[in-house]
SEVO-791653 format. One record per atom (N, C-alpha, C, O): residue in one letter; x, y, z. Coordinates in steps of 0.1 Angstrom, whole numbers, plus 5000, padded with zeros to 4 digits. Atoms other than C-alpha are relative to their C-alpha. Layout:
<nodes>
AXYZ...
</nodes>
This chain:
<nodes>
X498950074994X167313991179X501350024992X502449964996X499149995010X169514101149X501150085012X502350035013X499249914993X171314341173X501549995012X502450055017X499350074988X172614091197X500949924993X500849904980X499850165002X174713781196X499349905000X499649825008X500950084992X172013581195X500749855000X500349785008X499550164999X174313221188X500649995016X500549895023X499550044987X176213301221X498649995007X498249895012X500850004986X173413421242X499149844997X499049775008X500850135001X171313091229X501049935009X500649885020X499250084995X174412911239X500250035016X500549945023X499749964986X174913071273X499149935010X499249875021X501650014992X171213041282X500349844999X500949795009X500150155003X171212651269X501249945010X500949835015X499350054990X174312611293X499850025014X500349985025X500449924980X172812791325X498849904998X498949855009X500750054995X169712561320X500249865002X499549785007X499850194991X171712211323X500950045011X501549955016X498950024988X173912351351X499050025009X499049945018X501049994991X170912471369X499149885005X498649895016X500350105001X169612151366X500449875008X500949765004X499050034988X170612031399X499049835001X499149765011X500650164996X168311661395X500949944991X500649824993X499050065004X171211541372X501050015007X501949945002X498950024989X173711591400X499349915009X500049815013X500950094992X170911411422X500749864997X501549795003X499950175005X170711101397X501649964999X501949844997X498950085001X174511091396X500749985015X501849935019X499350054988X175011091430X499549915006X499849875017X501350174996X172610801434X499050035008X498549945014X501249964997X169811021449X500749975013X500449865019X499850014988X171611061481X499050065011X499250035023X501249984993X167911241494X499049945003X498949834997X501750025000X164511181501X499450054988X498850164989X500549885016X163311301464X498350025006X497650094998X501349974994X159711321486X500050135009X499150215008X499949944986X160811521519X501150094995X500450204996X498949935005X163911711505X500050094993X499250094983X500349895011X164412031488X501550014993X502350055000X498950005007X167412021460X501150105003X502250114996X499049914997X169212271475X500849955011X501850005015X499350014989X170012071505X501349894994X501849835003X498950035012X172711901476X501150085004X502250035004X498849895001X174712241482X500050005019X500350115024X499849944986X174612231522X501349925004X501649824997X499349985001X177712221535X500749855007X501949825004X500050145001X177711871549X499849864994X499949754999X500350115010X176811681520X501349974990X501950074986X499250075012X179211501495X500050094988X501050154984X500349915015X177911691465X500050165003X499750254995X500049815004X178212051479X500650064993X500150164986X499249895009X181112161462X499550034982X499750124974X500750065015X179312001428X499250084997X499350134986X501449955001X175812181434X500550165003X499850244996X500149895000X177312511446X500950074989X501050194987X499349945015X179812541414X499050004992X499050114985X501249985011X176512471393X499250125001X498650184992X501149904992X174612721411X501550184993X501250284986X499449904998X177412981410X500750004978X501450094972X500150025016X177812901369X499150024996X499350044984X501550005007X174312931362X500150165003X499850244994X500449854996X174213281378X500750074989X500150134980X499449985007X177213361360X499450064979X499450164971X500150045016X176213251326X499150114997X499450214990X500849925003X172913411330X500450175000X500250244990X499649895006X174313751336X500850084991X500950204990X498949945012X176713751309X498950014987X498950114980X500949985008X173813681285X498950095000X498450134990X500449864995X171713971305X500650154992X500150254987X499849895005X173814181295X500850044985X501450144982X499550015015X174714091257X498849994992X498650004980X501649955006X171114131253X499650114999X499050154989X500449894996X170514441268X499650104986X498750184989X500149935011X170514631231X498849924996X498549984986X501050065006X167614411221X498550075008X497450095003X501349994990X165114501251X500050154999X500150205010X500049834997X165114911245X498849994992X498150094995X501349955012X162014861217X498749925007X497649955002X501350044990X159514661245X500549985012X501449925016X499850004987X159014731278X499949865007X500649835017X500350144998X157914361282X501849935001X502349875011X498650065005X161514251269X501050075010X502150025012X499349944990X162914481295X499949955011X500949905016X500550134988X161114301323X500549885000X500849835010X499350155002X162513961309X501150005006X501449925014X498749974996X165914111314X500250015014X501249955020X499850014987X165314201347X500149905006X501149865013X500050104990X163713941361X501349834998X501749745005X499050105002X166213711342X501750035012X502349955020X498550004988X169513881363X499350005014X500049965023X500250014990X167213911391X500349815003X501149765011X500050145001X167013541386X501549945007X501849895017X498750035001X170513491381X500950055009X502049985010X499749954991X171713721410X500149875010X501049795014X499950134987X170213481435X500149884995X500149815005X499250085001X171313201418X501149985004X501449865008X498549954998X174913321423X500350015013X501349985019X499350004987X174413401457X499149885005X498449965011X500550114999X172613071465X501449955004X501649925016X498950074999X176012941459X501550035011X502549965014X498949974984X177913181488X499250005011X499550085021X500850014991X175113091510X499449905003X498349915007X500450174994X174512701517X499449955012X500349995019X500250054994X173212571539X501149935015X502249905011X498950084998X175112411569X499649855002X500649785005X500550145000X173312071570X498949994992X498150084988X501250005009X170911911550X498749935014X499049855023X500450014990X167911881573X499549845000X499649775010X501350095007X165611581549X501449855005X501249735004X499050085002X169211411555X500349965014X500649845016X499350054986X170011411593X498950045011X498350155009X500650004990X167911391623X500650125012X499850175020X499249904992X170711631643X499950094993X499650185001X499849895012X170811871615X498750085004X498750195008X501649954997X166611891621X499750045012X498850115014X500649944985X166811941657X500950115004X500850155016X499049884999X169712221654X499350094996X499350205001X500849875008X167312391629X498850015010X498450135009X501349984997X164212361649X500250105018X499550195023X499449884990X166412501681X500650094996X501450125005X499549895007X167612781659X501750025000X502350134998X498449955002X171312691660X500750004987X502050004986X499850035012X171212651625X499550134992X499250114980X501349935000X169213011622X501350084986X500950074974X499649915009X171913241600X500149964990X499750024980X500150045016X172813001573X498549984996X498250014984X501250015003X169412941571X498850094991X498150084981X500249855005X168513281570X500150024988X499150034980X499149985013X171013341542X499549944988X499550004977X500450095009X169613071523X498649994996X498349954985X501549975002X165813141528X500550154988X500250124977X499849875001X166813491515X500450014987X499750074979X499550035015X169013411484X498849854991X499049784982X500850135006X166313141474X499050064993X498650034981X501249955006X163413381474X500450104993X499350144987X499449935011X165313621452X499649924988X498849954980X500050075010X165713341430X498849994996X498450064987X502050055001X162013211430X499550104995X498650084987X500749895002X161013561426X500350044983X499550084975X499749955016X162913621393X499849864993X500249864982X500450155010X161913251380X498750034996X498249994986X501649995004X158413361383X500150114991X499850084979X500049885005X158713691370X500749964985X500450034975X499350055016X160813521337X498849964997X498150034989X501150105004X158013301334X498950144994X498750144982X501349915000X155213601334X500150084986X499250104977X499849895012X157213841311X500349884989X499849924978X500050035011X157913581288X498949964990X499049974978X501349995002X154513501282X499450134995X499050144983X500049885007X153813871279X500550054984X500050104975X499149955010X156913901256X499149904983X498549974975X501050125006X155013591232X498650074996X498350074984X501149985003X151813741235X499950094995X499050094986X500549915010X151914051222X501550034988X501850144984X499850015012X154213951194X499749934991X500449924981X500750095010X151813691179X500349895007X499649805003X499650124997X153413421197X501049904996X501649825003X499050065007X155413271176X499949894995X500949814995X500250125006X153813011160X499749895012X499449935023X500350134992X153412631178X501049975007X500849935018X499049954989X156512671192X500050085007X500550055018X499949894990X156212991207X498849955007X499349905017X501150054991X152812871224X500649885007X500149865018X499750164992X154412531235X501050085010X500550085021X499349924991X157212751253X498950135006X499350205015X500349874989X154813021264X498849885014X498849895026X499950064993X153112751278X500749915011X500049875020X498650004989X156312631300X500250105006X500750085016X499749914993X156612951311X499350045009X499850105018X500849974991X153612971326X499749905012X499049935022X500150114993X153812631341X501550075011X501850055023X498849984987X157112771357X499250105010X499150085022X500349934989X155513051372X499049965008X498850005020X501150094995X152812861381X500449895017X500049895028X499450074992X154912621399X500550025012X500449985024X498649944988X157612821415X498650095012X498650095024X500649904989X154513061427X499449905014X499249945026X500850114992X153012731442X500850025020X500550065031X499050044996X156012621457X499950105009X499450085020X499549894991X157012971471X498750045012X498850075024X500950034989X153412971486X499749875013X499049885023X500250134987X153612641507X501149975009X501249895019X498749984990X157112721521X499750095007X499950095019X500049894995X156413031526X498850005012X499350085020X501050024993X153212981549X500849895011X500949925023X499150034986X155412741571X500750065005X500750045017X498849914995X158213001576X499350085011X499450065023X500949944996X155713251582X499349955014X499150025024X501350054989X153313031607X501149945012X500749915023X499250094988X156412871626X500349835001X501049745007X500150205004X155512511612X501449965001X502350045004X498750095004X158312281606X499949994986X498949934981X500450005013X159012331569X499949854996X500649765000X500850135002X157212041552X501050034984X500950144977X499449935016X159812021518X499149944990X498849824989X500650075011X157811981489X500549944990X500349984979X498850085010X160311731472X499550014984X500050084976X500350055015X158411611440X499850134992X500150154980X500949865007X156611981434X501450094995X501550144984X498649974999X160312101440X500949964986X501950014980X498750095013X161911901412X499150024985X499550034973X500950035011X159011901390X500350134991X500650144979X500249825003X158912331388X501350024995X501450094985X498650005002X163212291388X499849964986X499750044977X499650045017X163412091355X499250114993X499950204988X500749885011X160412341338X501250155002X501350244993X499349895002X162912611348X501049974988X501150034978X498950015010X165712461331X499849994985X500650034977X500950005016X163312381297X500150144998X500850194989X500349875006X162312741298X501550054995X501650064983X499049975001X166212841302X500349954982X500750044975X499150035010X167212681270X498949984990X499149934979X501049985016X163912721248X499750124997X499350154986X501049824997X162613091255X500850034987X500350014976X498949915006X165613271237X499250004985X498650084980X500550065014X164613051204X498750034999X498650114990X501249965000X161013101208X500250174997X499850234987X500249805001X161513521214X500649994987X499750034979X499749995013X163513501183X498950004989X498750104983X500750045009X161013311161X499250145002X499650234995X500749954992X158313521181X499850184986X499050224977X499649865000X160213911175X500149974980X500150084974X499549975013X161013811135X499149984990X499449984978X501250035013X157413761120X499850135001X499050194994
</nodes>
Protein backbone atom coordinates (compact mmCIF):
# COMPACT_ATOMS: atom_id res chain seq x y z
CA UNK A 1 0.00 0.00 0.00
CA UNK A 2 3.26 2.07 0.16
CA UNK A 3 2.64 3.07 -3.40
CA UNK A 4 -0.64 4.70 -2.99
CA UNK A 5 -2.02 7.56 -0.80
CA UNK A 6 -3.16 5.40 1.52
CA UNK A 7 -4.34 8.50 4.20
CA UNK A 8 -6.62 9.90 1.45
CA UNK A 9 -7.92 6.74 0.02
CA UNK A 10 -8.65 5.60 3.87
CA UNK A 11 -10.29 9.01 4.11
CA UNK A 12 -12.33 8.89 0.87
CA UNK A 13 -13.42 5.22 1.54
CA UNK A 14 -14.36 6.24 5.40
CA UNK A 15 -16.45 9.21 3.74
CA UNK A 16 -18.32 7.07 1.02
CA UNK A 17 -19.27 4.67 3.81
CA UNK A 18 -21.24 7.43 6.03
CA UNK A 19 -22.79 9.04 2.97
CA UNK A 20 -23.88 5.72 1.76
CA UNK A 21 -25.32 5.20 4.79
CA UNK A 22 -28.70 6.23 3.84
CA UNK A 23 -30.48 4.90 7.61
CA UNK A 24 -28.98 8.14 9.13
CA UNK A 25 -30.87 10.22 6.64
CA UNK A 26 -33.87 7.79 7.64
CA UNK A 27 -33.42 8.55 11.47
CA UNK A 28 -33.13 12.24 10.77
CA UNK A 29 -35.94 12.51 8.85
CA UNK A 30 -38.01 10.76 11.59
CA UNK A 31 -38.29 7.50 9.74
CA UNK A 32 -40.73 8.86 7.23
CA UNK A 33 -41.11 4.82 5.99
CA UNK A 34 -42.22 1.65 6.91
CA UNK A 35 -38.53 0.37 8.14
CA UNK A 36 -40.52 -3.29 7.64
CA UNK A 37 -42.25 -2.91 4.02
CA UNK A 38 -39.82 -0.21 2.47
CA UNK A 39 -36.68 -0.39 0.62
CA UNK A 40 -34.14 2.72 1.44
CA UNK A 41 -34.00 3.83 -1.81
CA UNK A 42 -37.50 4.81 -1.90
CA UNK A 43 -35.84 8.05 0.40
CA UNK A 44 -34.40 9.19 -3.15
CA UNK A 45 -37.89 8.81 -5.15
CA UNK A 46 -38.81 11.75 -6.49
CA UNK A 47 -41.82 12.46 -4.32
CA UNK A 48 -40.42 12.26 -1.14
CA UNK A 49 -39.06 15.17 1.12
CA UNK A 50 -35.64 13.70 1.46
CA UNK A 51 -34.94 13.03 -2.32
CA UNK A 52 -32.68 15.64 -2.98
CA UNK A 53 -30.71 14.57 0.49
CA UNK A 54 -30.61 10.66 -0.41
CA UNK A 55 -29.76 11.24 -4.12
CA UNK A 56 -26.77 13.86 -3.30
CA UNK A 57 -25.54 10.99 -0.87
CA UNK A 58 -25.84 8.44 -3.43
CA UNK A 59 -24.27 10.54 -6.13
CA UNK A 60 -21.14 11.38 -3.46
CA UNK A 61 -20.61 8.01 -2.42
CA UNK A 62 -20.15 6.90 -6.19
CA UNK A 63 -18.05 9.82 -6.56
CA UNK A 64 -15.72 9.30 -3.69
CA UNK A 65 -15.48 5.73 -4.41
CA UNK A 66 -14.08 6.26 -7.81
CA UNK A 67 -11.65 8.72 -6.98
CA UNK A 68 -10.15 6.30 -4.48
CA UNK A 69 -10.48 3.40 -7.36
CA UNK A 70 -8.47 4.99 -9.07
CA UNK A 71 -5.61 6.37 -6.58
CA UNK A 72 -5.25 2.79 -5.81
CA UNK A 73 -4.94 1.45 -9.03
CA UNK A 74 -0.83 1.23 -8.60
CA UNK A 75 -1.37 -1.04 -5.64
CA UNK A 76 -3.55 -3.83 -7.33
CA UNK A 77 -0.89 -4.74 -10.38
CA UNK A 78 0.96 -7.46 -7.80
CA UNK A 79 -2.61 -9.64 -7.00
CA UNK A 80 -5.06 -10.52 -9.22
CA UNK A 81 -7.40 -10.72 -6.13
CA UNK A 82 -6.66 -6.91 -5.41
CA UNK A 83 -7.60 -6.29 -9.01
CA UNK A 84 -10.98 -7.81 -8.58
CA UNK A 85 -11.51 -5.52 -5.37
CA UNK A 86 -10.96 -2.62 -7.67
CA UNK A 87 -13.27 -3.64 -9.94
CA UNK A 88 -16.01 -4.71 -8.18
CA UNK A 89 -15.39 -1.61 -5.96
CA UNK A 90 -16.00 1.06 -9.18
CA UNK A 91 -18.43 -1.39 -10.38
CA UNK A 92 -19.90 -0.67 -7.00
CA UNK A 93 -19.50 2.84 -7.16
CA UNK A 94 -20.77 3.25 -10.83
CA UNK A 95 -24.22 2.16 -9.81
CA UNK A 96 -24.20 4.05 -6.93
CA UNK A 97 -23.67 7.23 -9.03
CA UNK A 98 -26.24 6.30 -11.29
CA UNK A 99 -28.72 5.30 -8.61
CA UNK A 100 -28.71 8.91 -7.99
CA UNK A 101 -29.76 10.02 -11.99
CA UNK A 102 -32.30 7.38 -11.74
CA UNK A 103 -34.96 7.61 -8.69
CA UNK A 104 -37.59 6.51 -8.48
CA UNK A 105 -40.90 8.56 -9.24
CA UNK A 106 -42.87 7.57 -6.07
CA UNK A 107 -42.12 5.80 -3.13
CA UNK A 108 -44.45 2.77 -3.36
CA UNK A 109 -44.15 1.38 0.80
CA UNK A 110 -45.34 5.28 1.09
CA UNK A 111 -48.48 5.75 -1.03
CA UNK A 112 -51.28 3.52 -1.96
CA UNK A 113 -51.53 5.60 -5.64
CA UNK A 114 -47.86 5.27 -6.16
CA UNK A 115 -48.60 1.19 -5.66
CA UNK A 116 -51.32 0.98 -7.99
CA UNK A 117 -49.41 3.16 -10.83
CA UNK A 118 -46.58 0.62 -10.35
CA UNK A 119 -48.68 -2.46 -10.46
CA UNK A 120 -50.52 -0.89 -13.82
CA UNK A 121 -47.11 -0.22 -15.18
CA UNK A 122 -47.39 3.50 -15.41
CA UNK A 123 -44.60 3.80 -13.17
CA UNK A 124 -42.61 1.08 -15.48
CA UNK A 125 -39.33 3.26 -16.89
CA UNK A 126 -38.30 4.85 -13.75
CA UNK A 127 -38.63 1.72 -12.32
CA UNK A 128 -36.86 0.05 -14.87
CA UNK A 129 -33.95 2.54 -14.46
CA UNK A 130 -33.84 1.94 -10.89
CA UNK A 131 -34.18 -1.87 -10.87
CA UNK A 132 -31.23 -1.65 -13.29
CA UNK A 133 -28.83 0.86 -11.55
CA UNK A 134 -29.52 -1.07 -8.19
CA UNK A 135 -28.50 -4.45 -9.47
CA UNK A 136 -25.21 -2.97 -10.72
CA UNK A 137 -24.77 -1.77 -7.40
CA UNK A 138 -25.74 -5.06 -5.47
CA UNK A 139 -23.68 -6.86 -7.86
CA UNK A 140 -20.41 -4.88 -7.12
CA UNK A 141 -21.23 -4.92 -3.14
CA UNK A 142 -21.17 -8.61 -3.30
CA UNK A 143 -18.37 -9.04 -5.44
CA UNK A 144 -16.27 -6.33 -2.84
CA UNK A 145 -17.42 -8.47 -0.19
CA UNK A 146 -15.98 -11.91 -2.05
CA UNK A 147 -12.67 -10.34 -3.24
CA UNK A 148 -12.01 -8.97 -0.02
CA UNK A 149 -12.14 -12.04 1.73
CA UNK A 150 -9.94 -13.56 -1.00
CA UNK A 151 -7.65 -10.48 -0.74
CA UNK A 152 -7.43 -11.43 3.47
CA UNK A 153 -7.03 -14.88 2.86
CA UNK A 154 -4.35 -15.41 0.93
CA UNK A 155 -2.33 -12.75 2.69
CA UNK A 156 -2.58 -14.36 6.17
CA UNK A 157 -5.43 -12.30 7.00
CA UNK A 158 -4.29 -9.90 8.91
CA UNK A 159 -4.40 -10.74 12.26
CA UNK A 160 -7.89 -10.31 14.51
CA UNK A 161 -8.71 -7.48 12.77
CA UNK A 162 -8.34 -8.65 9.39
CA UNK A 163 -10.63 -11.75 10.27
CA UNK A 164 -13.24 -9.53 12.10
CA UNK A 165 -13.41 -7.41 8.68
CA UNK A 166 -13.13 -10.50 6.48
CA UNK A 167 -15.84 -11.57 8.37
CA UNK A 168 -18.12 -8.33 7.41
CA UNK A 169 -17.33 -8.91 4.22
CA UNK A 170 -18.72 -11.99 3.94
CA UNK A 171 -21.74 -11.03 5.94
CA UNK A 172 -22.13 -8.25 3.18
CA UNK A 173 -22.12 -10.57 0.45
CA UNK A 174 -23.97 -12.89 2.15
CA UNK A 175 -26.65 -10.38 2.70
CA UNK A 176 -26.79 -8.37 -0.41
CA UNK A 177 -26.76 -12.01 -2.30
CA UNK A 178 -29.84 -12.79 0.01
CA UNK A 179 -31.50 -9.72 -0.61
CA UNK A 180 -30.79 -9.60 -4.43
CA UNK A 181 -32.31 -13.21 -4.42
CA UNK A 182 -35.77 -12.47 -2.82
CA UNK A 183 -36.35 -9.36 -4.99
CA UNK A 184 -35.21 -10.76 -7.71
CA UNK A 185 -37.60 -13.93 -7.68
CA UNK A 186 -40.62 -11.33 -7.44
CA UNK A 187 -39.51 -9.28 -10.47
CA UNK A 188 -38.81 -12.34 -12.22
CA UNK A 189 -42.26 -14.28 -11.16
CA UNK A 190 -44.49 -11.08 -11.60
CA UNK A 191 -45.30 -11.02 -7.72
CA UNK A 192 -45.82 -7.68 -6.11
CA UNK A 193 -42.33 -6.92 -4.81
CA UNK A 194 -42.60 -7.83 -1.08
CA UNK A 195 -39.63 -5.01 0.22
CA UNK A 196 -37.48 -6.71 2.50
CA UNK A 197 -37.20 -3.60 4.92
CA UNK A 198 -35.25 -4.92 8.00
CA UNK A 199 -32.85 -7.44 5.67
CA UNK A 200 -32.46 -4.19 3.53
CA UNK A 201 -31.09 -1.94 6.30
CA UNK A 202 -29.43 -4.63 8.07
CA UNK A 203 -26.99 -5.74 4.74
CA UNK A 204 -26.94 -1.50 4.07
CA UNK A 205 -25.13 -0.60 7.37
CA UNK A 206 -22.57 -3.99 6.93
CA UNK A 207 -21.84 -2.23 3.59
CA UNK A 208 -20.99 0.96 5.01
CA UNK A 209 -18.66 -1.00 8.03
CA UNK A 210 -16.97 -2.76 5.23
CA UNK A 211 -16.52 0.76 3.32
CA UNK A 212 -14.63 2.27 6.06
CA UNK A 213 -12.68 -0.86 7.65
CA UNK A 214 -11.50 -3.01 4.59
CA UNK A 215 -8.84 -0.41 3.35
CA UNK A 216 -7.21 -0.61 7.11
CA UNK A 217 -7.50 -4.27 7.33
CA UNK A 218 -5.85 -4.76 3.46
CA UNK A 219 -3.14 -2.59 4.72
CA UNK A 220 -2.43 -4.47 8.04
CA UNK A 221 -3.22 -7.66 5.90
CA UNK A 222 -0.54 -6.74 2.62
CA UNK A 223 2.35 -5.37 5.33
CA UNK A 224 3.16 -8.66 7.39
Amino acid sequence: MAAVPYRLIRNLMLAAGVLYCSLLLEAAAGYPLDVQNSFLSELGARDQSTSLYARGMDLATGVLLLVAVLLARPAARAQRELTGLLISTAVFGLGTLFDSFSPMDCAPSASAACRAAEANGQVGVALVLHEVTSTLAGLGSIAMGVFAVLVLRKNGWGGPWGKAVAVLAGAVALTQTWLGLQTGSDVLTGNELDAPGILQRVSIALVCLMLGTVLPALRHALSQ
